[in-house]
DRENDO-1510 file (C-alpha; in Angstrom, 1 decimal, always signed):
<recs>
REC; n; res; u; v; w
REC; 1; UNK; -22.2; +35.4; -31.8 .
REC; 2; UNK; -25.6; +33.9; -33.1 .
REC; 3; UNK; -24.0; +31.1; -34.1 .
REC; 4; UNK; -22.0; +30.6; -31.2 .
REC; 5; UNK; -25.3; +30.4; -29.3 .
REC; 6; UNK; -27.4; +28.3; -31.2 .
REC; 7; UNK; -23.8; +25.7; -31.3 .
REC; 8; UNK; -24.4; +26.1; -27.1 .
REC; 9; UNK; -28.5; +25.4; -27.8 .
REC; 10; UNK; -28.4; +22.6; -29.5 .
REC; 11; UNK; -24.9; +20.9; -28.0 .
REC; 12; UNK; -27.1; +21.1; -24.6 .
REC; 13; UNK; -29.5; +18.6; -24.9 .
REC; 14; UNK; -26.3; +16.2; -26.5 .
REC; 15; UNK; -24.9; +17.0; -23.1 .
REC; 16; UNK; -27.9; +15.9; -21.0 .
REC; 17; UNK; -28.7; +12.6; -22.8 .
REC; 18; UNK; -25.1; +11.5; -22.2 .
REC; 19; UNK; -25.4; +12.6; -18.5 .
REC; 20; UNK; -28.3; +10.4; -18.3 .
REC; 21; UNK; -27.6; +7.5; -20.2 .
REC; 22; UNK; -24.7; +7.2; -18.1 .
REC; 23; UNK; -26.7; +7.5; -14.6 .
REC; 24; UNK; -28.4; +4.5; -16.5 .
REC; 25; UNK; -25.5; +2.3; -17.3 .
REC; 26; UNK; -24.5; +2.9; -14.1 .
REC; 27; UNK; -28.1; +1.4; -12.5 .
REC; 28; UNK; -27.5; -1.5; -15.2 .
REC; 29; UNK; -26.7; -5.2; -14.7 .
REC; 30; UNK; -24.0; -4.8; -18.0 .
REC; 31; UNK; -20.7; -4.8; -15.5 .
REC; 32; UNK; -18.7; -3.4; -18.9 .
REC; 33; UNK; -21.1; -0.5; -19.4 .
REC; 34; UNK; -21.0; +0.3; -16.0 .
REC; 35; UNK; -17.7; +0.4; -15.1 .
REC; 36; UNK; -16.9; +2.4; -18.7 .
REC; 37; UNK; -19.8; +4.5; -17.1 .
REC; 38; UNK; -18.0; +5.3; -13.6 .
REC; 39; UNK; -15.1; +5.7; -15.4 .
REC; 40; UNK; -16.5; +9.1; -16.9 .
REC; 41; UNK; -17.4; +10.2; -13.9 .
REC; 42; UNK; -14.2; +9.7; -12.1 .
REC; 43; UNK; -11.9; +11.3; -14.6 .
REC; 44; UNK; -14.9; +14.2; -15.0 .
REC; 45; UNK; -15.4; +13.5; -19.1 .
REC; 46; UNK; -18.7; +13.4; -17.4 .
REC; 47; UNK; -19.9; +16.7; -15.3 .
REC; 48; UNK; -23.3; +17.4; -13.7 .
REC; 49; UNK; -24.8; +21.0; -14.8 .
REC; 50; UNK; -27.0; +22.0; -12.4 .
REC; 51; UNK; -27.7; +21.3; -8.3 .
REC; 52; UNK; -29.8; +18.7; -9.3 .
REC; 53; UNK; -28.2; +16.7; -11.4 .
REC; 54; UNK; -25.3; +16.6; -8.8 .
REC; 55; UNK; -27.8; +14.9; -6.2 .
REC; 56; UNK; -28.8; +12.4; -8.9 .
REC; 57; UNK; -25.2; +11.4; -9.5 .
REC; 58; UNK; -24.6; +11.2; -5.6 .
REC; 59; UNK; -27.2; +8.9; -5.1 .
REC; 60; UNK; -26.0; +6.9; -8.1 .
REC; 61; UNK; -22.5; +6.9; -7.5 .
REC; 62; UNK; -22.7; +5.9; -3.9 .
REC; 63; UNK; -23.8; +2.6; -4.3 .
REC; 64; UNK; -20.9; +2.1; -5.4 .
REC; 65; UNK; -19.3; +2.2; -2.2 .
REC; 66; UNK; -20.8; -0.7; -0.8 .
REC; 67; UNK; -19.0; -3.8; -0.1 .
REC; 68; UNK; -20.7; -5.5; -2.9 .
REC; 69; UNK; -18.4; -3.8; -5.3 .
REC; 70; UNK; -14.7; -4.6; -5.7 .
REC; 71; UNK; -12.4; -2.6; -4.6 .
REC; 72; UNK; -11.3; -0.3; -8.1 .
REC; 73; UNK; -14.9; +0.4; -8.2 .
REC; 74; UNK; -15.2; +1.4; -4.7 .
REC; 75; UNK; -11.8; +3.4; -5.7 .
REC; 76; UNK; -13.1; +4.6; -9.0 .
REC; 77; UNK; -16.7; +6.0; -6.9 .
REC; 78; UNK; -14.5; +8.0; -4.9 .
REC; 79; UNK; -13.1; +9.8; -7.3 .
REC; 80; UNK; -16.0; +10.5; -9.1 .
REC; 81; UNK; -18.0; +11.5; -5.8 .
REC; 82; UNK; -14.9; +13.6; -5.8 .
REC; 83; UNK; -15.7; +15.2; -8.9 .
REC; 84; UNK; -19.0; +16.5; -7.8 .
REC; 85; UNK; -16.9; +18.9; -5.0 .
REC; 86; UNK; -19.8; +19.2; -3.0 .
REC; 87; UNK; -19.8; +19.1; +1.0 .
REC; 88; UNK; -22.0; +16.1; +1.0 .
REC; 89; UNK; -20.5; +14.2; -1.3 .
REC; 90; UNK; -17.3; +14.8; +1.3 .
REC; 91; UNK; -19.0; +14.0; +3.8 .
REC; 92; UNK; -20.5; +10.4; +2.1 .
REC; 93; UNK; -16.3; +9.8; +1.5 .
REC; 94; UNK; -15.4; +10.3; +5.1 .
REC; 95; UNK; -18.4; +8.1; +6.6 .
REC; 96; UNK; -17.3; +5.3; +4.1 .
REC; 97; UNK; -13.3; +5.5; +4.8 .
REC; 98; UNK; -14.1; +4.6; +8.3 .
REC; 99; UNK; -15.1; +1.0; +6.9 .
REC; 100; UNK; -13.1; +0.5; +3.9 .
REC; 101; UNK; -9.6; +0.2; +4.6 .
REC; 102; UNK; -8.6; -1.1; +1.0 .
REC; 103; UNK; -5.6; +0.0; -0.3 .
REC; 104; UNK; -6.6; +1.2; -3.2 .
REC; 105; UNK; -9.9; +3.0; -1.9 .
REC; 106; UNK; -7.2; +4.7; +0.5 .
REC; 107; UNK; -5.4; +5.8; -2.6 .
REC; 108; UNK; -8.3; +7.0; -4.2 .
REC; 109; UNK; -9.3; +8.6; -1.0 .
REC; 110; UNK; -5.6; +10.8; -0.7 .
REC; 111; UNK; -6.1; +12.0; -4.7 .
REC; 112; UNK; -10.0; +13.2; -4.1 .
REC; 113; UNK; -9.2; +15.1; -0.7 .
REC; 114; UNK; -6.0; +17.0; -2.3 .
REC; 115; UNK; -8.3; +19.1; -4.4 .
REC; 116; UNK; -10.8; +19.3; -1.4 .
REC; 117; UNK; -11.8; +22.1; +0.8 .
REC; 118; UNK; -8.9; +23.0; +3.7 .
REC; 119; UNK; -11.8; +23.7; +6.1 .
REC; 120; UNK; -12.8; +19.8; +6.2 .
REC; 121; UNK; -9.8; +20.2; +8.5 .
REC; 122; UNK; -12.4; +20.8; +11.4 .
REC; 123; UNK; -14.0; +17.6; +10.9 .
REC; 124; UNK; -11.3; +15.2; +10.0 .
REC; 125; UNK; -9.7; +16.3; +13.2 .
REC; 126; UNK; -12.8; +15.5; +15.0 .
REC; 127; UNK; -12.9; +12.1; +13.1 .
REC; 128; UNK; -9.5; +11.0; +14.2 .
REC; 129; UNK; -10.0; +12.0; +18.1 .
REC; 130; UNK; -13.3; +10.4; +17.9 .
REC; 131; UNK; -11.7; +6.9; +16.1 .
REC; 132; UNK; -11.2; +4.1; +18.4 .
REC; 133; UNK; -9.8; +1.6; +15.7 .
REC; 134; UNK; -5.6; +2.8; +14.9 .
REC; 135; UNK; -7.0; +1.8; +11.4 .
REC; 136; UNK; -9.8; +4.1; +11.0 .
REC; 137; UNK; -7.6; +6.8; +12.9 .
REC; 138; UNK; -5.3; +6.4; +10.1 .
REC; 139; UNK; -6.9; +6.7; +7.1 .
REC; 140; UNK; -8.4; +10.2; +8.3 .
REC; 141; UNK; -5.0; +11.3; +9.6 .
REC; 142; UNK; -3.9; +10.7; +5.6 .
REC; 143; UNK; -7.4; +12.7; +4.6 .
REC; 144; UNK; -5.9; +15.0; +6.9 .
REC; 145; UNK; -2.7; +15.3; +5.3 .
REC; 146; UNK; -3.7; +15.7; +1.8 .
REC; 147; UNK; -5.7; +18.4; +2.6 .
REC; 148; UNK; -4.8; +21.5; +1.9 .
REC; 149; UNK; -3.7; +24.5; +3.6 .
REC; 150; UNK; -1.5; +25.4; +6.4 .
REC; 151; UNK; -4.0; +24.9; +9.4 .
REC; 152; UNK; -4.5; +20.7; +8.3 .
REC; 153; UNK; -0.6; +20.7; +8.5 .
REC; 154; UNK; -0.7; +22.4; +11.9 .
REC; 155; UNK; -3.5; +19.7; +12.9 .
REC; 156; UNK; -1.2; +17.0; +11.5 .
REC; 157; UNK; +1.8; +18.2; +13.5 .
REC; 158; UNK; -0.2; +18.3; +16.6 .
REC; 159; UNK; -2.0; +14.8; +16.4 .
REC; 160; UNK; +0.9; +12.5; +16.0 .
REC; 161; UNK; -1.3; +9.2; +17.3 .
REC; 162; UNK; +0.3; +7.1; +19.7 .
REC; 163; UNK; -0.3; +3.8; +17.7 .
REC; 164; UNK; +2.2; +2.8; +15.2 .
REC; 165; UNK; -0.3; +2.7; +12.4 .
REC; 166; UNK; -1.4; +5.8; +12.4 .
REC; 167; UNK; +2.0; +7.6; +13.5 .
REC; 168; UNK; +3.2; +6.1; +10.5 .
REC; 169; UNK; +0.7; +7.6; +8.8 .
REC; 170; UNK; +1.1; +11.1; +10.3 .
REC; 171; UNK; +4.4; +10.7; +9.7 .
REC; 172; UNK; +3.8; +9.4; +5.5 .
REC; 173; UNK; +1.9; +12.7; +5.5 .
REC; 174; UNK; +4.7; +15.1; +6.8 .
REC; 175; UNK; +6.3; +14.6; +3.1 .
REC; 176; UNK; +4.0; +17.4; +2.3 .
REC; 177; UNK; +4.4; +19.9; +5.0 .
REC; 178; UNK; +6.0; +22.9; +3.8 .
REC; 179; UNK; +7.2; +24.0; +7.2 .
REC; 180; UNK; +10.4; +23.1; +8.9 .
REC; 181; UNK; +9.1; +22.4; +12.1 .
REC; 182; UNK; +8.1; +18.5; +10.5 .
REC; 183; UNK; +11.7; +18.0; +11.1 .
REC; 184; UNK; +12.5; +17.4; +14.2 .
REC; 185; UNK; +9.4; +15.3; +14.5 .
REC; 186; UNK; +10.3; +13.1; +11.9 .
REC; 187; UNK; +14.1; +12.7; +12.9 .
REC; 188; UNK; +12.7; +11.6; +16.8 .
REC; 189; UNK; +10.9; +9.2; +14.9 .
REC; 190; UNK; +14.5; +7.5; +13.5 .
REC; 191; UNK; +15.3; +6.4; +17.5 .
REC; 192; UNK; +11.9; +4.2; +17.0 .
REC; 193; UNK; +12.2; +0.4; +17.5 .
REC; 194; UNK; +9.0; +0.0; +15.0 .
REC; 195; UNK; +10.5; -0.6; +11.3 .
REC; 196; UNK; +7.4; +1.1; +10.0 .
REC; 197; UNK; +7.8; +4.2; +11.8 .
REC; 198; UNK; +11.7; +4.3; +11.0 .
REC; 199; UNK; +10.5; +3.5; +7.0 .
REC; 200; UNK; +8.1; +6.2; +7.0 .
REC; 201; UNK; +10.1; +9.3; +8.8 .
REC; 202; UNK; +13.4; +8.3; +5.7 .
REC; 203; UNK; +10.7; +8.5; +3.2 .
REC; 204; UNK; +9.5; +12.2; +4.2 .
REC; 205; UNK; +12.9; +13.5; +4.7 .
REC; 206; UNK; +14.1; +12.2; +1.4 .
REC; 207; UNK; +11.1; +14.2; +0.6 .
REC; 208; UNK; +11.1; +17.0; +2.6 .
REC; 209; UNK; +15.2; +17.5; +1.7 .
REC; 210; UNK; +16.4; +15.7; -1.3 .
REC; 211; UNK; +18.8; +13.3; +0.4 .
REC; 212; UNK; +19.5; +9.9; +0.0 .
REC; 213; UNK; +20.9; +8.7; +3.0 .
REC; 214; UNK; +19.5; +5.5; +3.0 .
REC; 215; UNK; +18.3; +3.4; +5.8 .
REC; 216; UNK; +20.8; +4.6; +8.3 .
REC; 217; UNK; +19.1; +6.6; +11.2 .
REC; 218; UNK; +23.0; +8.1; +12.4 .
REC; 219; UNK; +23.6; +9.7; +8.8 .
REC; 220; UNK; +19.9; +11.3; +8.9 .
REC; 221; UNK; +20.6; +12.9; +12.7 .
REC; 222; UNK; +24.3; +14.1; +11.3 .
REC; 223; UNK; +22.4; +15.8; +8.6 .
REC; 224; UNK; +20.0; +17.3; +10.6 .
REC; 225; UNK; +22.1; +18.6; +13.2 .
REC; 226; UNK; +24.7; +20.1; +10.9 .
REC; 227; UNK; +22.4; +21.4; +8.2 .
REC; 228; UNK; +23.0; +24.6; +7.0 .
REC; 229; UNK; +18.9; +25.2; +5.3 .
REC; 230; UNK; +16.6; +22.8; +4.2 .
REC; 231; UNK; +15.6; +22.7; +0.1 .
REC; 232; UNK; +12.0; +24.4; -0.1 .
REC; 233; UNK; +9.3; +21.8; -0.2 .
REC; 234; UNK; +8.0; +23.6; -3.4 .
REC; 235; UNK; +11.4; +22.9; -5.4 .
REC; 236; UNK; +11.3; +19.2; -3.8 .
REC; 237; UNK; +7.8; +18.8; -4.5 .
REC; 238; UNK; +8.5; +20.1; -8.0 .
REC; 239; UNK; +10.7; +18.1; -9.7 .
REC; 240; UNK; +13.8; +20.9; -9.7 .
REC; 241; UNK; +16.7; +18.9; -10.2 .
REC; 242; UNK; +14.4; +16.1; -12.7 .
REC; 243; UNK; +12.0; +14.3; -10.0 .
REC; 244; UNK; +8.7; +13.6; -11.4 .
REC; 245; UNK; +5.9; +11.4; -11.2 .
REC; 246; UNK; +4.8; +9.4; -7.7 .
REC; 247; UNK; +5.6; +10.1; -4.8 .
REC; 248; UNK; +5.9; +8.7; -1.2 .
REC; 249; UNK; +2.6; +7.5; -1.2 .
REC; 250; UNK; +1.9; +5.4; -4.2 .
REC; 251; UNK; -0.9; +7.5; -5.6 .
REC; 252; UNK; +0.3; +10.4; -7.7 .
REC; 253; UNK; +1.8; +12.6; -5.5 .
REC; 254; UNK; +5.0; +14.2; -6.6 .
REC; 255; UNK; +8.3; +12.4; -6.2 .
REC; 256; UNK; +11.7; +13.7; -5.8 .
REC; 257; UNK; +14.9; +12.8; -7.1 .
REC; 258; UNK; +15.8; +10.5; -4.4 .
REC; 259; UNK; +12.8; +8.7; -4.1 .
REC; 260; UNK; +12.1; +6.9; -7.7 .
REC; 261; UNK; +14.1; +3.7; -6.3 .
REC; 262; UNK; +15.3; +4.4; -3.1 .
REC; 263; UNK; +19.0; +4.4; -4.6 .
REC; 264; UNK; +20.3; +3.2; -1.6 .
REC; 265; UNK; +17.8; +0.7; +0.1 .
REC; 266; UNK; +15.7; +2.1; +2.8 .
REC; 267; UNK; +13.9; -1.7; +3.0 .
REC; 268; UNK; +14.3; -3.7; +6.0 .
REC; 269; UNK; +15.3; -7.5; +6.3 .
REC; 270; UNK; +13.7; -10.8; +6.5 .
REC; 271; UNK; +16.0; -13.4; +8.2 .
REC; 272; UNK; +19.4; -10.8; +7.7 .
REC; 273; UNK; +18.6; -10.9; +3.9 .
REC; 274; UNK; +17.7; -7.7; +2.7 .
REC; 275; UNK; +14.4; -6.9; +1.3 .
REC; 276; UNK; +15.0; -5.0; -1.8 .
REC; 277; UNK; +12.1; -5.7; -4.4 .
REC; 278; UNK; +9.5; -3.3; -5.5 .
REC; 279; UNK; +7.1; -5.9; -5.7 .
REC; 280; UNK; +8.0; -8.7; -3.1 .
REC; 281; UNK; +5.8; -12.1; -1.8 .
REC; 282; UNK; +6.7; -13.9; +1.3 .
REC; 283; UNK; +5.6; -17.6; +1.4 .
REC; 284; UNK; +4.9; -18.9; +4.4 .
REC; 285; UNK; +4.7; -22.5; +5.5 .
REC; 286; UNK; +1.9; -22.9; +8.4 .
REC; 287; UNK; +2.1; -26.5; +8.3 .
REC; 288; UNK; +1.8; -28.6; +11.7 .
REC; 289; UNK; +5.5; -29.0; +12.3 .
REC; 290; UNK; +5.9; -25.3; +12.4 .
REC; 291; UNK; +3.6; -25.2; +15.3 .
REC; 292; UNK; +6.2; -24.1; +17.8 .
REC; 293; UNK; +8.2; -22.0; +15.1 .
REC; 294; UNK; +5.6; -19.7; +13.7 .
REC; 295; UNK; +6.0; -16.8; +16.7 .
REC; 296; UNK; +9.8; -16.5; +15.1 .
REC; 297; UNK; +8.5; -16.5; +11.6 .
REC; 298; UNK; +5.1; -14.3; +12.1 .
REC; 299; UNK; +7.7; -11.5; +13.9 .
REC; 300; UNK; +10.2; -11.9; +10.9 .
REC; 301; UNK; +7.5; -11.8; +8.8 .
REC; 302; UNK; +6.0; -8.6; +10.6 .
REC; 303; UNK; +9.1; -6.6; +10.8 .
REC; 304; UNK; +9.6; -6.8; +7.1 .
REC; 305; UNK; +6.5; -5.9; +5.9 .
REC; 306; UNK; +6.3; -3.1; +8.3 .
REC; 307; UNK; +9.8; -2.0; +6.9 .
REC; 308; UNK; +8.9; -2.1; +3.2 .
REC; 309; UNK; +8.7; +1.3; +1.4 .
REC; 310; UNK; +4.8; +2.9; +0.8 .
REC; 311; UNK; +6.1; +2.7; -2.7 .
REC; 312; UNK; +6.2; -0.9; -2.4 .
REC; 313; UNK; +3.7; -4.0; -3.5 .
REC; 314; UNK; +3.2; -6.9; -1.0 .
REC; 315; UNK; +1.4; -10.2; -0.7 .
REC; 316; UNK; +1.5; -13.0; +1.8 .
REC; 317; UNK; +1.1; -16.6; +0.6 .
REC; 318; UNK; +0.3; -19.1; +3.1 .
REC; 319; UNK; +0.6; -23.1; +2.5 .
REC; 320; UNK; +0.5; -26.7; +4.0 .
REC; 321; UNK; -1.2; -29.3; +2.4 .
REC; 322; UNK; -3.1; -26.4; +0.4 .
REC; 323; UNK; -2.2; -23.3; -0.9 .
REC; 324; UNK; -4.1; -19.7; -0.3 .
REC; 325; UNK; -2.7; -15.9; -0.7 .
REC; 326; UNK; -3.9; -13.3; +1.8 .
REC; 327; UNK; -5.2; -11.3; -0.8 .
REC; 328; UNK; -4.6; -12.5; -4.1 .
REC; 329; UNK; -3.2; -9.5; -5.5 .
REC; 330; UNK; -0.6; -7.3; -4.6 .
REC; 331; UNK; -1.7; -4.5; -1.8 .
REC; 332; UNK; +0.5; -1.5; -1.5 .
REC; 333; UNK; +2.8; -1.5; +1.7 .
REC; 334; UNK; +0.9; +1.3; +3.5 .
REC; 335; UNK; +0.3; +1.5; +7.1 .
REC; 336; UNK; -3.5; +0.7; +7.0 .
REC; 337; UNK; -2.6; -2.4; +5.1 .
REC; 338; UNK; +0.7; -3.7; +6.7 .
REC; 339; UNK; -1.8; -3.7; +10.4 .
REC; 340; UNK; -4.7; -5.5; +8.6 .
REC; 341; UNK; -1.6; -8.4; +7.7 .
REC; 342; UNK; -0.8; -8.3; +11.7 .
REC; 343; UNK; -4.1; -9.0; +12.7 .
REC; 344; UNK; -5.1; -11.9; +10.0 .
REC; 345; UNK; -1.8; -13.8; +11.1 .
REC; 346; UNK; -2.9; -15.2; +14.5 .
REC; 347; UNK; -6.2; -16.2; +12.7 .
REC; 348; UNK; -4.6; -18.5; +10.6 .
REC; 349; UNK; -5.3; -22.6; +11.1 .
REC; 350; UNK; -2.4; -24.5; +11.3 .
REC; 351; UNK; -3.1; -28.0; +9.6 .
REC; 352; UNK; -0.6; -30.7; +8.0 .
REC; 353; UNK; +1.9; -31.5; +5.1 .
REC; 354; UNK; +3.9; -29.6; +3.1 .
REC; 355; UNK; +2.3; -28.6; -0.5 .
REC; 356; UNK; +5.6; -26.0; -1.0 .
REC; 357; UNK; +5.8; -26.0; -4.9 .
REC; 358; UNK; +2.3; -24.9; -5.4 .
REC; 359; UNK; +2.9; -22.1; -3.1 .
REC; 360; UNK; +5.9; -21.1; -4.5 .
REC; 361; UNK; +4.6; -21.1; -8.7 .
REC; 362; UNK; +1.3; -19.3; -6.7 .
REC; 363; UNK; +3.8; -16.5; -5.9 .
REC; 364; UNK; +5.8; -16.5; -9.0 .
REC; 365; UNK; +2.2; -15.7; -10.9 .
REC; 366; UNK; +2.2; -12.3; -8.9 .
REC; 367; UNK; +5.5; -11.5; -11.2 .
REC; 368; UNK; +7.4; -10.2; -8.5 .
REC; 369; UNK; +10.7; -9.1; -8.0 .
REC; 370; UNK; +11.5; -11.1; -4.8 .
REC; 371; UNK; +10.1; -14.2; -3.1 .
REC; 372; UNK; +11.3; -15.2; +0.5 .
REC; 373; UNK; +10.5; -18.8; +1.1 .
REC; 374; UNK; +10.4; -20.1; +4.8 .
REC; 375; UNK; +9.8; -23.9; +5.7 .
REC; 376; UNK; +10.4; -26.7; +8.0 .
REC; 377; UNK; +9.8; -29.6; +6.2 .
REC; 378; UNK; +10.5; -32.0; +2.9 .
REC; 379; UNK; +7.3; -31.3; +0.2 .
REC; 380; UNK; +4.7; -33.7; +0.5 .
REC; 381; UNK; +1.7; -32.3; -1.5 .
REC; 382; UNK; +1.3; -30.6; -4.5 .
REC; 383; UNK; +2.0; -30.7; -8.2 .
REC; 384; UNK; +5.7; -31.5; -7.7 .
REC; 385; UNK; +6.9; -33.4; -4.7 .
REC; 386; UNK; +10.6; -34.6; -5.5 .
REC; 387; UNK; +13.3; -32.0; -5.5 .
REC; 388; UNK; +14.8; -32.1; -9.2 .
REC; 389; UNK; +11.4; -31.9; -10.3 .
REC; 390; UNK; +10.5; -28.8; -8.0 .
REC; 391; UNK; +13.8; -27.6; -9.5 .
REC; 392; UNK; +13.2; -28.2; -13.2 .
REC; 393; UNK; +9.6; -26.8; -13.3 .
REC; 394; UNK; +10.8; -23.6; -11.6 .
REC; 395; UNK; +13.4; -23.4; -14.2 .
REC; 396; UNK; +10.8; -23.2; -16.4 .
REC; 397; UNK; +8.3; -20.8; -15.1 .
REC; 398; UNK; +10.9; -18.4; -13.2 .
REC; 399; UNK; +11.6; -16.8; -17.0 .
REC; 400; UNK; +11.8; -13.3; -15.5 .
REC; 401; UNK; +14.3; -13.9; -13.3 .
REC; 402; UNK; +12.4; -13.8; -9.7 .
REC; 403; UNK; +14.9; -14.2; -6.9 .
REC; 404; UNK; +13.8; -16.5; -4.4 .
REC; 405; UNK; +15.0; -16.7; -1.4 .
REC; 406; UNK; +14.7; -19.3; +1.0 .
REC; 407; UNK; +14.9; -20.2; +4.7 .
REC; 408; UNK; +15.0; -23.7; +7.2 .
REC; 409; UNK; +13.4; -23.2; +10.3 .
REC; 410; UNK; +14.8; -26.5; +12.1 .
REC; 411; UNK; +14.6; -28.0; +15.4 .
REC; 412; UNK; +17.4; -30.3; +16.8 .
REC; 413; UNK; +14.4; -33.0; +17.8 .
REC; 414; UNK; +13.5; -32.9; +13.9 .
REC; 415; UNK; +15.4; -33.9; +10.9 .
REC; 416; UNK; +16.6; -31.3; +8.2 .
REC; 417; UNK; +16.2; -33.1; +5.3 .
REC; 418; UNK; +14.3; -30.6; +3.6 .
REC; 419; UNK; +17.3; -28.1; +3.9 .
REC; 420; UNK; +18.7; -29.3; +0.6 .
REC; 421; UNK; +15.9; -28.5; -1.8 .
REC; 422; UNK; +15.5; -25.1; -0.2 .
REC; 423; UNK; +18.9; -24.3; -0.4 .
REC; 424; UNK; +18.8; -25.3; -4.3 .
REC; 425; UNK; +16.2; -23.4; -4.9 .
REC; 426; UNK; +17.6; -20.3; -3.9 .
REC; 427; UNK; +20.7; -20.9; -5.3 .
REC; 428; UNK; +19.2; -21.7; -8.7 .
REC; 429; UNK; +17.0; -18.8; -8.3 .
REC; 430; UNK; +19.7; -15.5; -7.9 .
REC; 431; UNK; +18.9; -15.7; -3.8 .
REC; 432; UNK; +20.3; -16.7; -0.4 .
REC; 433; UNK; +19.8; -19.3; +1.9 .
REC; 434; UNK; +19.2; -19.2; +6.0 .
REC; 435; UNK; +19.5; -21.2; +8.9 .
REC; 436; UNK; +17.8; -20.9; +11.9 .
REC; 437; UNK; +18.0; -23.9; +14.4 .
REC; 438; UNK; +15.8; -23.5; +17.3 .
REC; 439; UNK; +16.3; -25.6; +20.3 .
</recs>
């Protein structure tokens, strides 16, 4: 017993000194130290002892929150602020989710507030009546939802937000409800003209029930109105019959059996094709002659990304004579981020030429499954300009087998000559080619 105690004396002081040199990597201009640091304190290797060192790591940590930090360290701060389990350190999480709607700060967000008190309930109901923006209503409404307890699923239940964003949301959320009376709320939700809301209602009944009926809102009402019981939410949530791992949301929840892949495709479509990656980019040409074509390409493009799975990566790359993605890295295809794409598109300048290689080998370098190609002209800029060279070069960097699929947006007042090289492309490229001729 004596030694026991003087083990606990001496290992003490060990303890502090780590605790503090950490609080001063993280106050240090040595990016690799500090993030090394933050890493600690998110996956708690690193644990404050008393009151006080708990205010001194708040203080710290939430720094990191600003916008002057990327995104995995704004993500990694939350989860260490979650760590601390104290009420202000909740309440410093909330205040900052109403102004940081990355993806991956969302994520971080849903893990932290899993583990959190069920009586934050009261406030993060109050936060999403009070929210004017959909987005902000819908990144408490998933707070909301990975919060414990039976009274935030009753709150959940009730809010249902009229705004697509954060219905879909809500809806994303009822994948965890235990109770059977998210049922009949998420089947109304399959008569919905929104993709996103008809996306996220399949993804918490596969869920909620174990079923894989696909993308096909008649077979989920037949089920539903001819059900005999509905699998308990703990065995689906549990992995009985081998589910494991992720789950509808991308961030560690569990997953059932039907969800790993979606066996059969719960995706929407861009053009008629179906969108069936895991990790997809859509290249979009906003050159001048697509003027007049971009409200038929911006809806396409809308409806598909809304459709896409929460299990799914996204990114948007834009081109004429130059080449930028939206984000440069792939976002995950939740709610919150699939309304941030809506509202960038009518902010985007429409200028000349055609640079349609470089955007292409721009999304090939995101190694994605799927690229969908849409254009209106012959290539004019860029690295490659003549068609068998565009072909050859993607020959060569397309060595994991991305399909690409491509489509000609054409007006009978201009020429199709571009039509060719698109079509090559996809059909050297394992994907199919569209028409649309607009008059």
């Amino acid at each position: 017993m004596l030694r026991l105690a003087l083990l606990a004396l001496f290992a003490a002081p060990a303890a502090g000194q780590d605790f503090d040199k950490a609080l001063r990597s993280l106050k240090g201009d040595d990016r690799e130290r500090r993030r090394e640091a933050l890493d600690a304190f998110a996956k708690g290797d690193l644990a404050p002892a008393t009151a006080y060192q708990r205010d001194r790591a708040l203080e710290t940590l939430r720094r990191f929150l600003s916008d002057r930090f990327p995104g995995d360290d704004r993500a990694q701060a939350f989860r260490a602020i979650g760590r601390l389990a104290t009420d202000r350190g909740y309440a410093v999480l909330l205040d900052r989710l109403a102004s940081d709607p990355d993806d991956r700060v969302l994520e971080a967000a849903a893990e932290v507030f899993r583990t959190a008190p069920g009586a934050l309930a009261d406030d993060t109901t109050r936060r999403i009546e009070e929210a004017e923006d959909p987005i902000v209503r819908a990144a408490f409404v998933r707070v909301l939802g990975a919060l414990p307890g039976t009274e935030a699923r009753t709150r959940l239940r009730a809010a249902m937000p009229d705004h697509w964003c954060p219905r879909a949301a809500a809806a994303h959320a009822l994948s965890r409800d235990k109770s059977e009376d998210a049922l009949p709320l998420l089947v109304h939700l399959l008569d919905s003209d929104d993709p996103a809301l008809v996306t996220a209602a399949i993804e918490s009944l596969s869920a909620l029930t174990r079923k894989d009926l696909g993308r096909d809102p008649a077979a989920w009402k037949a089920w539903f109105e001819t059900r005999d019981k509905v699998a308990p939410i703990e065995e689906a949530l549990a992995g009985k019959e081998g589910g494991a791992g992720g789950g509808p949301w991308p961030d560690g929840e569990p997953r059932t059996t039907a969800q790993p892949s979606f066996r059969k495709t719960i995706g929407g479509t861009y053009f008629g094709i179906p969108v069936t990656g895991g990790k997809v980019a859509f290249v979009c040409d906003v050159s001048g002659s697509m003027r007049y074509k971009l409200e038929l390409a911006y809806d396409q493009l809308s409806r598909a990304v809304k459709a896409l799975p929460s299990t799914s990566r996204f990114e948007v790359v834009f081109f004429n004579e130059h080449v930028w993605p939206w984000r440069g890295r792939l976002s995950r295809a939740d709610p919150v981020t699939k309304e941030l794409l809506l509202r960038h598109l009518p902010t985007i300048e429409v200028k000349n030429y055609t640079n349609l290689f470089d955007a292409i080998e721009t999304a090939l370098a995101l190694e994605v499954e799927e690229i969908f190609v849409i254009s209106d002209g012959e290539p004019n800029r860029g690295r490659k300009q003549f068609p068998d060279e565009i072909l050859l070069e993607l020959k060569r960097l397309n060595t994991k087998g991305t399909r690409i699929h491509t489509v000609s947006v054409i007006r009978t007042v201009d020429g199709d000559e571009h039509v060719s090289v698109l079509k090559r492309i996809a059909d050297e490229n394992g994907g199919q080619h569209i028409e649309r001729t607009l008059r």
